[in-house]
Structures are given as C-alpha cells and as structure tokens.
C-alpha positions as CSV (number, residue, x, y, z in Angstrom):
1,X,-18.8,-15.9,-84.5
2,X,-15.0,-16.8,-84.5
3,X,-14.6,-14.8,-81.1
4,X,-17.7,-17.0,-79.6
5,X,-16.2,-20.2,-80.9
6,X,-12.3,-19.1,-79.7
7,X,-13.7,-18.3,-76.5
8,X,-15.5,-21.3,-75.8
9,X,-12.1,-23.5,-77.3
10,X,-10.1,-21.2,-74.2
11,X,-12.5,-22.0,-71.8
12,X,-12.7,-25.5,-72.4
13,X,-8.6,-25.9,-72.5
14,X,-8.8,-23.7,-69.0
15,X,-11.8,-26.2,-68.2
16,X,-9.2,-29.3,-68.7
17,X,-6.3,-27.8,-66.8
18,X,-7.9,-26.9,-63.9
19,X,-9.4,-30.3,-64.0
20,X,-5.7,-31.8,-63.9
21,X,-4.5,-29.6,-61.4
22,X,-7.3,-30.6,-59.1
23,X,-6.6,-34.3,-60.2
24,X,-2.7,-33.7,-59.6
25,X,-3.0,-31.9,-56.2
26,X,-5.4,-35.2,-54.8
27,X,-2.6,-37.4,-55.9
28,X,-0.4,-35.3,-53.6
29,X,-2.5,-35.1,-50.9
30,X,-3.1,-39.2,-51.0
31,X,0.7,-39.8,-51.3
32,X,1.2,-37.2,-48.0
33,X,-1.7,-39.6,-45.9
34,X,-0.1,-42.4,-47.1
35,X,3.4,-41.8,-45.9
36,X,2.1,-40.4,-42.4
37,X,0.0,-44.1,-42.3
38,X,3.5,-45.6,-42.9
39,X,5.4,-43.5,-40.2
40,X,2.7,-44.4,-37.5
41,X,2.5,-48.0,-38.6
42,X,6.6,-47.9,-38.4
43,X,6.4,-46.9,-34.7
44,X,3.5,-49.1,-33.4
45,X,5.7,-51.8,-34.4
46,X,8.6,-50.8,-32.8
C-alpha cells in the first residue's frame, strides 16, 4: 500500500512539473512572436 500511494505522490509531482514546463516553454514561445511583431512593425514604419 505505501508503494501504491508513493507512486501515485511521484507521479502527480512529475504530473505538476511537466505541466509548468509546458506552461513556461508557451510563455517563451509568445515572448519570441511578440518580439518578431515588434521588429516588423519597427521597419514598416521606417
């Protein structure tokens, strides 16, 4: 029973994690768009 219920507590911290790093590499992805939207607005303006 304690292996069961230790697994299930490491899966659900490895759950959480991935969830973040999925969260965290959006963010980077976003901020990446967003600066290329920046450059390209820069130069229709000039």
């Amino acid at each position: 029973m304690n292996i069961l219920f230790g697994f299930l507590v490491f899966a659900g911290i490895f759950a959480v994690y991935d969830a973040l790093r999925k969260v965290n590499n959006n963010i980077l992805e976003q901020t990446e768009e967003i600066k290329k939207l920046r450059k390209e607005m820069k130069e229709m303006d000039d």
